[in-house]
C-alpha positions as CSV (number, residue, x, y, z in Angstrom):
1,X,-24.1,-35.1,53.1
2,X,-27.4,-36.5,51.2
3,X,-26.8,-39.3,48.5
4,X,-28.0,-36.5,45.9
5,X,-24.9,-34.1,46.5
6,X,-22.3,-37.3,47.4
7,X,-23.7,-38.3,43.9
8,X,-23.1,-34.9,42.4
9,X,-19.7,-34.4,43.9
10,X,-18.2,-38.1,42.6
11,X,-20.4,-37.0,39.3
12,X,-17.6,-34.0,38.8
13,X,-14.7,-36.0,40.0
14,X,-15.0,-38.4,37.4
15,X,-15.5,-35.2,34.9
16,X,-12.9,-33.8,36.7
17,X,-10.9,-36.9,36.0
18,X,-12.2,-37.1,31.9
19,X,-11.5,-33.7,31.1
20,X,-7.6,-33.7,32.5
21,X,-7.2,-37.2,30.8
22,X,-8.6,-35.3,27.4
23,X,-6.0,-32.9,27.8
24,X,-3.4,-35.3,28.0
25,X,-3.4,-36.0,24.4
26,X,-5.0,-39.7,24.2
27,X,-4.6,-42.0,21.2
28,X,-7.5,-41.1,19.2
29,X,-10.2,-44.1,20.0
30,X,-9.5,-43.0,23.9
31,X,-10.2,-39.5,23.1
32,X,-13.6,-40.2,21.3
33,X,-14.5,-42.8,24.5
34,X,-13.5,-40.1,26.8
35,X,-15.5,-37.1,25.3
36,X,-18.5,-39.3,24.7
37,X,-18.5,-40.7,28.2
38,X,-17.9,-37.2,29.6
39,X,-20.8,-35.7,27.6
40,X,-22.7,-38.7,29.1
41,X,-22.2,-38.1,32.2
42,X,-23.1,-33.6,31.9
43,X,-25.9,-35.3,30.6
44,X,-25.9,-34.7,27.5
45,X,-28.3,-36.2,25.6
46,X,-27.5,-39.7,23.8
47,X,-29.1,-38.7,20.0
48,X,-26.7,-35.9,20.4
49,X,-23.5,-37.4,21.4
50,X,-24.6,-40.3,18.7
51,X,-24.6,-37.5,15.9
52,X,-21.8,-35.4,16.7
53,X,-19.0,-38.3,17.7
54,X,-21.1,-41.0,15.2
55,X,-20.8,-43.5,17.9
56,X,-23.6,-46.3,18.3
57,X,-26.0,-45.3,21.8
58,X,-24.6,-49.4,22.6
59,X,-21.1,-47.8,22.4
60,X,-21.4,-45.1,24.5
61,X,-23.2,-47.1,27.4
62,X,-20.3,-49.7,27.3
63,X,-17.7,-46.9,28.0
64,X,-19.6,-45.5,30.2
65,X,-20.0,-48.2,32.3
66,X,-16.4,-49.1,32.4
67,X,-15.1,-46.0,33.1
68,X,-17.8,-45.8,35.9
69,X,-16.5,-49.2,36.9
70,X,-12.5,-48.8,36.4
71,X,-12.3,-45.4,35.3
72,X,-10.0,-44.7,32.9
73,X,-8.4,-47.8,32.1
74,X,-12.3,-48.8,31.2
75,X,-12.0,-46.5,28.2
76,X,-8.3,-47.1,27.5
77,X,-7.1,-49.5,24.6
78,X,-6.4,-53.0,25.7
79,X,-4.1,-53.3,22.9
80,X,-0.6,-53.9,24.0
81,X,1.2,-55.5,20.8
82,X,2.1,-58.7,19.6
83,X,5.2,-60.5,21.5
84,X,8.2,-60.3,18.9
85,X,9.3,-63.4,16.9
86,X,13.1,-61.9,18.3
87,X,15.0,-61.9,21.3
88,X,16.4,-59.3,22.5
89,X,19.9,-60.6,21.6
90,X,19.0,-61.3,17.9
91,X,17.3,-57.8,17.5
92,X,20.8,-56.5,18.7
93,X,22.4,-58.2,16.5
94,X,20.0,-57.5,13.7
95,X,20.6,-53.6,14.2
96,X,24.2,-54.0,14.1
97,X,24.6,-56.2,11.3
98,X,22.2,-53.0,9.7
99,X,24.3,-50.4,10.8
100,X,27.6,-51.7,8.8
101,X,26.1,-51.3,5.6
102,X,25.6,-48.4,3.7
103,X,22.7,-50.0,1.8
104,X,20.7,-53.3,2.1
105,X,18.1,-54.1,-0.6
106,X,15.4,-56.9,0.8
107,X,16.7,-60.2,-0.4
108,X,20.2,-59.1,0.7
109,X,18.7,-59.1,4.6
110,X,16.7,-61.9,4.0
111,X,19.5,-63.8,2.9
112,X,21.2,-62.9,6.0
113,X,18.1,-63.4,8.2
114,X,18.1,-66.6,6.5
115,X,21.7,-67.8,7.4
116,X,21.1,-66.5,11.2
């Protein structure tokens, strides 16, 4: 196989690739990444994928090249969450102390947050 139809065939696996991960129902920034590197790579030109998904020309080559890179976890958020300022065994206890009241107003659980 020539390097023109190798390139055209990895070309529609990674489309391939986009379009089912579109469909999946991505958090919206990996949605936007994912259709504007998708329209980059049907070839779509860049003024248009600037104007309809107003992302920067800059943007768009930047996911591009990670997904072409890593694929999908190029475009994905890196954002996994802060660590928790509670173990596991406080939290617990936290959620029960919570669940034998009826009602807590703030400084009441501060108060207790502050004894614990």
């Amino acid at each position: 196989m020539n390097n023109f139809l190798l390139e055209q065939q990895q070309k529609s696996e990674r489309i391939a690739i986009l379009t089912e991960f579109i469909h999946s129902h991505p958090e919206a920034r990996e949605l936007k990444r994912a259709i504007a590197v998708k329209m980059a790579l049907q070839g779509k030109p860049y003024s248009k994928i600037t104007k309809v998904l107003a992302m920067n020309k800059s943007c768009i080559t930047n996911w591009k090249q990670r997904f072409e890179s890593t694929e999908l976890d190029g475009i994905k958020l890196g954002y996994k969450g802060a660590n928790s300022y509670l173990t596991a065994e406080q939290r617990k206890e936290i959620m029960s102390w919570l669940r034998e009241k009826d009602y807590c107003n703030i400084d009441e659980f501060v108060g207790y947050l502050d004894g614990n």
